[in-house]
Every structure is written in C-alpha cells, then in structure tokens.
N, CA, C and O atoms as a Maestro MAE file, in Angstrom:
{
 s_m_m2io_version
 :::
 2.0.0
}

f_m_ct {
 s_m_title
 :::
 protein
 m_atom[208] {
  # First column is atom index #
  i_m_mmod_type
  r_m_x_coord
  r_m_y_coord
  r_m_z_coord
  i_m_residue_number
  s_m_chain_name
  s_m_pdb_residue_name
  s_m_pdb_atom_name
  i_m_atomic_number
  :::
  1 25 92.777 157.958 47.793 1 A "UNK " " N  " 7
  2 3 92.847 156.756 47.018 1 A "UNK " " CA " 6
  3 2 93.754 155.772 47.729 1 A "UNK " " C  " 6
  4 15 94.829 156.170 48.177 1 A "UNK " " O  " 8
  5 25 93.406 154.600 47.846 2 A "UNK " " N  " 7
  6 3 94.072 153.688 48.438 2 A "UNK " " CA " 6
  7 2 94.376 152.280 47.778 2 A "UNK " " C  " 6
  8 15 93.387 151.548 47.768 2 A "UNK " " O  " 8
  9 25 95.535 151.731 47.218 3 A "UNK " " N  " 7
  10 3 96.094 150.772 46.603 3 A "UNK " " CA " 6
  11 2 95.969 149.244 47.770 3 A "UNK " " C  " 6
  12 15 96.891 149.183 48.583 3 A "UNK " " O  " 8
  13 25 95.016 148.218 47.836 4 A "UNK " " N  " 7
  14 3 95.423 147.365 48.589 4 A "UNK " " CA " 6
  15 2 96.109 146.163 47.832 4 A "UNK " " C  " 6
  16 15 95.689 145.574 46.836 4 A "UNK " " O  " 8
  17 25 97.483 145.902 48.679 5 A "UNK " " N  " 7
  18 3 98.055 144.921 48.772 5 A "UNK " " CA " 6
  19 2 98.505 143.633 49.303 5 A "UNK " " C  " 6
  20 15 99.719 143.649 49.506 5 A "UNK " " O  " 8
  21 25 98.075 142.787 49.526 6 A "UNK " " N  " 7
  22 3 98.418 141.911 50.676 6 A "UNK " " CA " 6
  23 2 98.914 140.549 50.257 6 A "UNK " " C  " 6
  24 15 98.473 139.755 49.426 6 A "UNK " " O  " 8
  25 25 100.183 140.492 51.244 7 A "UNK " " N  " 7
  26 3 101.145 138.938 50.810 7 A "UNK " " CA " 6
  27 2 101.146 138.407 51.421 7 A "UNK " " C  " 6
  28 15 101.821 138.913 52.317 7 A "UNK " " O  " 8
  29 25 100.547 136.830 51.913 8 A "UNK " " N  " 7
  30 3 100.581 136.291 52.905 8 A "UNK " " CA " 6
  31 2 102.004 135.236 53.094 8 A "UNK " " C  " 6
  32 15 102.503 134.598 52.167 8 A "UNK " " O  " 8
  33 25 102.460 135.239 54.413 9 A "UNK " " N  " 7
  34 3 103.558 134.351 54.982 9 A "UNK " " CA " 6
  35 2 103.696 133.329 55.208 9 A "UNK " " C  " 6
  36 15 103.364 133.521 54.039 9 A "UNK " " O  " 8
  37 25 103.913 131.897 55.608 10 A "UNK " " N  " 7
  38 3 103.662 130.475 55.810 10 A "UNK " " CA " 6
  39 2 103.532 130.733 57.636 10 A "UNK " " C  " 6
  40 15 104.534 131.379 57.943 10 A "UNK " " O  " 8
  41 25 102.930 130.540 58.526 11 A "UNK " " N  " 7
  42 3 103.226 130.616 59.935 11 A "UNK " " CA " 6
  43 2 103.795 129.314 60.205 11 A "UNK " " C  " 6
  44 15 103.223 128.289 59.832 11 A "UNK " " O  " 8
  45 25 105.285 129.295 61.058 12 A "UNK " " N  " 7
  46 3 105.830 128.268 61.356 12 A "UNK " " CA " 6
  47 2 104.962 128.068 63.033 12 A "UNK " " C  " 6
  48 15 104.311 128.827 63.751 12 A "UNK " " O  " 8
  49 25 105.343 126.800 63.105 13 A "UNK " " N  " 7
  50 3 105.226 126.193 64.675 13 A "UNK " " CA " 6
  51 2 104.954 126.829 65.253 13 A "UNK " " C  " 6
  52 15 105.829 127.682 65.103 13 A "UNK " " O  " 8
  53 25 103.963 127.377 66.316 14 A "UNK " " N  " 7
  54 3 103.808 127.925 67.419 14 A "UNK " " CA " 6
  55 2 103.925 130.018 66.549 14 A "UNK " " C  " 6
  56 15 103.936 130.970 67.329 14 A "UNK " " O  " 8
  57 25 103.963 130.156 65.640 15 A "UNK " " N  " 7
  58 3 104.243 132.043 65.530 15 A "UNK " " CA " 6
  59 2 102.445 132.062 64.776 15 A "UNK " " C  " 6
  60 15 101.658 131.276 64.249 15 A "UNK " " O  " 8
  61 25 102.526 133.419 65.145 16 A "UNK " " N  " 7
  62 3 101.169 133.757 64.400 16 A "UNK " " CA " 6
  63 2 101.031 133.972 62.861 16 A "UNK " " C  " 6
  64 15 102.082 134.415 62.399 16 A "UNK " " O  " 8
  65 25 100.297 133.839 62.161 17 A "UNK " " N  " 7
  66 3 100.293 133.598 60.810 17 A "UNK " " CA " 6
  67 2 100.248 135.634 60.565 17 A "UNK " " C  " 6
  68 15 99.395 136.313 61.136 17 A "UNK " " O  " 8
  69 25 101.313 136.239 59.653 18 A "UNK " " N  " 7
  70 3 101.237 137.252 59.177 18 A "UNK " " CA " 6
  71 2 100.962 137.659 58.018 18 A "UNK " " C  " 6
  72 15 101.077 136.809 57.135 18 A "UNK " " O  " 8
  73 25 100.585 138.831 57.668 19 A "UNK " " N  " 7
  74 3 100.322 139.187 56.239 19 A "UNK " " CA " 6
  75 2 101.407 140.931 56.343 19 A "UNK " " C  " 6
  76 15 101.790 141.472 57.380 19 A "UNK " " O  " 8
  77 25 101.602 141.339 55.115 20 A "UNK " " N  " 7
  78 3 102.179 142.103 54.460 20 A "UNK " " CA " 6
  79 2 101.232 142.876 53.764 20 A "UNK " " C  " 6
  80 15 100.698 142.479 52.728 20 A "UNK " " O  " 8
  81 25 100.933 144.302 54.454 21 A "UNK " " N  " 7
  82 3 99.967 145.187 54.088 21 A "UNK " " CA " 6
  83 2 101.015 146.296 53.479 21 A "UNK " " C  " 6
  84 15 101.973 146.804 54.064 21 A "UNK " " O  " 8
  85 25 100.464 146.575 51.855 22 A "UNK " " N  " 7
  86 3 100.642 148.273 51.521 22 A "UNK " " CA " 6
  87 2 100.082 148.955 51.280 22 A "UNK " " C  " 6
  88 15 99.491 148.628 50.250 22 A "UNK " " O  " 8
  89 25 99.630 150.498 51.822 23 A "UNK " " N  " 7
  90 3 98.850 151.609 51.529 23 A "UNK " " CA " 6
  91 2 99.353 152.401 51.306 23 A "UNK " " C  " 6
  92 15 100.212 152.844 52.069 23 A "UNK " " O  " 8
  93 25 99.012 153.041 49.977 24 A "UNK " " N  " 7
  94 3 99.791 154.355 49.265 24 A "UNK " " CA " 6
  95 2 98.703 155.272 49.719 24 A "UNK " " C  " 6
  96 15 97.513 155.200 49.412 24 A "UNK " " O  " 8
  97 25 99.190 156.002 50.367 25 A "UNK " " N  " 7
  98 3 98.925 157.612 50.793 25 A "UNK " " CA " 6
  99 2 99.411 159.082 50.281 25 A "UNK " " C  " 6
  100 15 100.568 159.339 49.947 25 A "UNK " " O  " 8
  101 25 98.534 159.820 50.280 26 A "UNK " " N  " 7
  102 3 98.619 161.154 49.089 26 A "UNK " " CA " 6
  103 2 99.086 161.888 51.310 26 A "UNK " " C  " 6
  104 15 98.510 161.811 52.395 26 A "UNK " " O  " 8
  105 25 100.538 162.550 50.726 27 A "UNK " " N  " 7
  106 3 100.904 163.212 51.261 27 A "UNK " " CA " 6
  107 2 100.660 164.481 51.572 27 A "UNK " " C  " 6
  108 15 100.702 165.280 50.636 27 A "UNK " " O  " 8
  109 25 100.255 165.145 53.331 28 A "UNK " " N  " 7
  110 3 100.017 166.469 52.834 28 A "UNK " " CA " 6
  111 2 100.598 167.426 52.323 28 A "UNK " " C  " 6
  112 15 100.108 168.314 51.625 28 A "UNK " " O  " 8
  113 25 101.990 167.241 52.750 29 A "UNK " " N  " 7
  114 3 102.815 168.515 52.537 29 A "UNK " " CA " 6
  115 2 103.484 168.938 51.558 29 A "UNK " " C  " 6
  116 15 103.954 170.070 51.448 29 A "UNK " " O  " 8
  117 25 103.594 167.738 50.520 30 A "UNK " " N  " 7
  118 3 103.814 168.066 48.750 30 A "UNK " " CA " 6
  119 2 102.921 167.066 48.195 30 A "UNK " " C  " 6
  120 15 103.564 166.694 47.213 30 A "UNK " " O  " 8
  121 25 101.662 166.285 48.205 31 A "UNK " " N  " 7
  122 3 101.004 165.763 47.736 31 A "UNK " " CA " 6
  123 2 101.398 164.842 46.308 31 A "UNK " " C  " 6
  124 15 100.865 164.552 45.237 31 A "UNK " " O  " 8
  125 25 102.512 164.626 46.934 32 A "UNK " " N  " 7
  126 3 103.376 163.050 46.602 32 A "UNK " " CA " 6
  127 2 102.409 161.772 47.326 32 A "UNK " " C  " 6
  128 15 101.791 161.754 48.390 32 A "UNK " " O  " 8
  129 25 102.555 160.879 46.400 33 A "UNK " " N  " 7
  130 3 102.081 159.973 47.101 33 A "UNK " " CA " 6
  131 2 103.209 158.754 47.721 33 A "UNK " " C  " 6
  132 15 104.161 158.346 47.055 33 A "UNK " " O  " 8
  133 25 102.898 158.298 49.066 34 A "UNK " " N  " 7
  134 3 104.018 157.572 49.693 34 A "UNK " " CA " 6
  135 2 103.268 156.064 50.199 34 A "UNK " " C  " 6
  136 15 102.158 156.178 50.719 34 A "UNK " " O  " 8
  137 25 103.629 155.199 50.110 35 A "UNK " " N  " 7
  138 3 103.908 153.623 50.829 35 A "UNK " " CA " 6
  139 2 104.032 153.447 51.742 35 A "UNK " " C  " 6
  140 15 105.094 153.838 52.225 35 A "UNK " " O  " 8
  141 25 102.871 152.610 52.798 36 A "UNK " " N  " 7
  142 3 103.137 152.390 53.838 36 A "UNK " " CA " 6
  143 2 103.371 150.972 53.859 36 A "UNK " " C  " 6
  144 15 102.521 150.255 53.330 36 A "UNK " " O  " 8
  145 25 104.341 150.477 54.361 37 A "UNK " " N  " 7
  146 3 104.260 148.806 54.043 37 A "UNK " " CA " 6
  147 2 104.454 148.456 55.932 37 A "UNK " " C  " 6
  148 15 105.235 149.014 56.703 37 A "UNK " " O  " 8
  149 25 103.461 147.379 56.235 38 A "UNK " " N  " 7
  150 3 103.740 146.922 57.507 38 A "UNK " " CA " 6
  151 2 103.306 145.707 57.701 38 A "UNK " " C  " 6
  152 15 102.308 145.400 57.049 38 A "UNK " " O  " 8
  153 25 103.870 144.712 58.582 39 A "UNK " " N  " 7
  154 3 103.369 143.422 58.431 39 A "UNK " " CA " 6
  155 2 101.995 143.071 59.495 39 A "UNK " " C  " 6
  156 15 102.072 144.013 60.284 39 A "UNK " " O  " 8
  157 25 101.104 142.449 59.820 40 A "UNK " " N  " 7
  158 3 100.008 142.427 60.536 40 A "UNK " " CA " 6
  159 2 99.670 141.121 60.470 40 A "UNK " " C  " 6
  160 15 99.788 140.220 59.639 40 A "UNK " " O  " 8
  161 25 99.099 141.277 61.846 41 A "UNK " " N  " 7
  162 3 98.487 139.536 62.456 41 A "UNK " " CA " 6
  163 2 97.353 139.633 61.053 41 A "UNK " " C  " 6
  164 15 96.952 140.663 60.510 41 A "UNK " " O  " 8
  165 25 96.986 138.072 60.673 42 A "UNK " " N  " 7
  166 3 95.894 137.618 60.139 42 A "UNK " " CA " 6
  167 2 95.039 138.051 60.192 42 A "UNK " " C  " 6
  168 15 94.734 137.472 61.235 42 A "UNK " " O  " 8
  169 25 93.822 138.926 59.909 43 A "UNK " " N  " 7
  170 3 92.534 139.151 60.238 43 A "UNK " " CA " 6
  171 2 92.661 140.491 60.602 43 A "UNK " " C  " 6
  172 15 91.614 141.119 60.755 43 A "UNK " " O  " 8
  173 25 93.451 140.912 60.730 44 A "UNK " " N  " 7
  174 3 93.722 142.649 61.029 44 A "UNK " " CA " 6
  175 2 93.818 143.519 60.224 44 A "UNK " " C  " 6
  176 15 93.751 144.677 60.635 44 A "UNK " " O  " 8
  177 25 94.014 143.255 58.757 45 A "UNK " " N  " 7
  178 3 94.238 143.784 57.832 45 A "UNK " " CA " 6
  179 2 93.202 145.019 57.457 45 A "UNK " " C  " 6
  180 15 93.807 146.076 57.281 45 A "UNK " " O  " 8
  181 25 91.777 145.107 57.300 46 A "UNK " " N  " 7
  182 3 91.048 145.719 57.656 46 A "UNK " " CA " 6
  183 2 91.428 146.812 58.409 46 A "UNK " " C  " 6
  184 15 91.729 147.814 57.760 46 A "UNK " " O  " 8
  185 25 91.508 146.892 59.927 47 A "UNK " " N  " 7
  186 3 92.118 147.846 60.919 47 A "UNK " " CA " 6
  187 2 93.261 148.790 60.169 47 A "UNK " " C  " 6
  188 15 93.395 150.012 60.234 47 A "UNK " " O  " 8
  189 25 93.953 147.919 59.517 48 A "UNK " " N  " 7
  190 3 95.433 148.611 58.599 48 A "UNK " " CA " 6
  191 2 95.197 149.344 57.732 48 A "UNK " " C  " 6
  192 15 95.943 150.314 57.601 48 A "UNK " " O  " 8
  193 25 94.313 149.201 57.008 49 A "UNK " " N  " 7
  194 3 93.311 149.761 55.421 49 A "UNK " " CA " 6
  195 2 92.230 150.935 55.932 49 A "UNK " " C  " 6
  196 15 91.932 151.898 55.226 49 A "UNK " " O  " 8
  197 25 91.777 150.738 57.062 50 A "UNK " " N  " 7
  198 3 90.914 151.839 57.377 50 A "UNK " " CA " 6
  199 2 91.768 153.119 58.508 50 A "UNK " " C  " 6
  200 15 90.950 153.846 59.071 50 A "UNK " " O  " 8
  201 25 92.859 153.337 58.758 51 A "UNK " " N  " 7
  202 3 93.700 154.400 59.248 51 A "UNK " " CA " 6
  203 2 94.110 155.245 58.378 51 A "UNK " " C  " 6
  204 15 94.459 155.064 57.212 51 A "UNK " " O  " 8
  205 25 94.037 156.406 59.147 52 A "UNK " " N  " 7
  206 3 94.482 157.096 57.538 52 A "UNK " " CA " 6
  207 2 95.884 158.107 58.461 52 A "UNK " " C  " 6
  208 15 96.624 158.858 57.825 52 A "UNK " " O  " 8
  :::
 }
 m_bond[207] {
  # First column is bond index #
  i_m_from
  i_m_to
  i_m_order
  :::
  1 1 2 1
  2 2 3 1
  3 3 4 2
  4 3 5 1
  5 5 6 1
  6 6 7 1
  7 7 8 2
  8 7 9 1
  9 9 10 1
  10 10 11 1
  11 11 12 2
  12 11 13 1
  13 13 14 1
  14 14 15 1
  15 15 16 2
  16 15 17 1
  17 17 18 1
  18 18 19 1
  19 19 20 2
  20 19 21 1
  21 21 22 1
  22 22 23 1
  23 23 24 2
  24 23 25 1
  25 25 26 1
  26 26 27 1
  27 27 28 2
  28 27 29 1
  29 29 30 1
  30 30 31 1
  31 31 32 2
  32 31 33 1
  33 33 34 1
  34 34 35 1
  35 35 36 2
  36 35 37 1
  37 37 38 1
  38 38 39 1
  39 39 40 2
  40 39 41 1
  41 41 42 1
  42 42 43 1
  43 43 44 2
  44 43 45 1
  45 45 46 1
  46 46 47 1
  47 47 48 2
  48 47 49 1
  49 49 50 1
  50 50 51 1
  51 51 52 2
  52 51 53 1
  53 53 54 1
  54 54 55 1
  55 55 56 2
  56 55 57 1
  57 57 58 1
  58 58 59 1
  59 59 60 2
  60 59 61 1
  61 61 62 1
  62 62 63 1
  63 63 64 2
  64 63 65 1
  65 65 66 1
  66 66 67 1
  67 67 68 2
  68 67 69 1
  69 69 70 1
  70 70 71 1
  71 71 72 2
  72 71 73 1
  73 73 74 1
  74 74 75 1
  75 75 76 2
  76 75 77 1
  77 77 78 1
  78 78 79 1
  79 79 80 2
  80 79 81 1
  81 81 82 1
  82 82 83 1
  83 83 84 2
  84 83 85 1
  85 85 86 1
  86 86 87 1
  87 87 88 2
  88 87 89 1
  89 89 90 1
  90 90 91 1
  91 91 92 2
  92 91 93 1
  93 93 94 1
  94 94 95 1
  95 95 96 2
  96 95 97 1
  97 97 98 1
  98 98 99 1
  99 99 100 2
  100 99 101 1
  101 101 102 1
  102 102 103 1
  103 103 104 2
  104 103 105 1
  105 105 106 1
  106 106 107 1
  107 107 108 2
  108 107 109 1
  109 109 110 1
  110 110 111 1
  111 111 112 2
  112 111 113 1
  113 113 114 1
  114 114 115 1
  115 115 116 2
  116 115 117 1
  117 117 118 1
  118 118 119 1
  119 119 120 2
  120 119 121 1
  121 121 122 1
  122 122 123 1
  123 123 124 2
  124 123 125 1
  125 125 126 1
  126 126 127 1
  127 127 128 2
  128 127 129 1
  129 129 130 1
  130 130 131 1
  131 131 132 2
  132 131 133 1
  133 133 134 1
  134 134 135 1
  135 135 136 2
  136 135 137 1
  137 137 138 1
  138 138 139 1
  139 139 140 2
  140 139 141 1
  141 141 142 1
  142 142 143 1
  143 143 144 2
  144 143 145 1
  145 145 146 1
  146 146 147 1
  147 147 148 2
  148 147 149 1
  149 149 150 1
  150 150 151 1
  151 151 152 2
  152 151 153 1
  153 153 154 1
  154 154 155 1
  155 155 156 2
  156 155 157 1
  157 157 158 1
  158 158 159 1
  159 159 160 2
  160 159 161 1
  161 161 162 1
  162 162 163 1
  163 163 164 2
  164 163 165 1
  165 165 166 1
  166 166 167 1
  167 167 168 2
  168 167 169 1
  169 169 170 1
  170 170 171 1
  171 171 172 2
  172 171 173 1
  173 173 174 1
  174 174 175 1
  175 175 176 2
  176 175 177 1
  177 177 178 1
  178 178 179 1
  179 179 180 2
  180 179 181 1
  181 181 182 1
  182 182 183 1
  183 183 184 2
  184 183 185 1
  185 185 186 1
  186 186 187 1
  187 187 188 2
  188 187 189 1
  189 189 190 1
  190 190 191 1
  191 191 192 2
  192 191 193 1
  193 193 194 1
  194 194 195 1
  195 195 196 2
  196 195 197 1
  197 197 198 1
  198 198 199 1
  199 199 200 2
  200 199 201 1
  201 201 202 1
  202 202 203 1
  203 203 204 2
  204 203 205 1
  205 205 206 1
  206 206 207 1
  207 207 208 2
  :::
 }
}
C-alpha cells in the first residue's frame, strides 16, 4: 500500500523547481509501516512512487 504525497516548492532564479515526495512502506522485518520523505526534480515523481 502506498500513501502519495506531494508538496510543491516555489523555484527561485536559475534552481530547478522541486517537489516533496512521501511513501509509506510496510517494513520487512517487523511489518511496521515507515516514511520515506525525499525531495525530487519536477516530473520525477513517478520514478519515486514506483521503487519499492
């Protein structure tokens, strides 16, 4: 099961526009579920959501 989240950033002058990805993942080794939070270029988000 996968929770998508995404917050987008303002891109200043010249930086690439980012987003704020979280995926909650069912852990193997006590099947807790844990948060992955990472920030990602624009349009990548996809790539981020489909890794497991």
């Amino acid at each position: 099961m996968a929770k998508k989240a995404v917050a987008t950033f303002a891109a200043k002058a010249g930086a690439k526009s980012m987003v704020k990805c979280i995926r909650m993942d069912k852990s193997p080794k006590t099947g807790a579920y844990i948060f992955t939070e990472r920030l990602v270029e624009a349009g990548k988000e996809k790539d981020f959501f489909n890794k497991k």
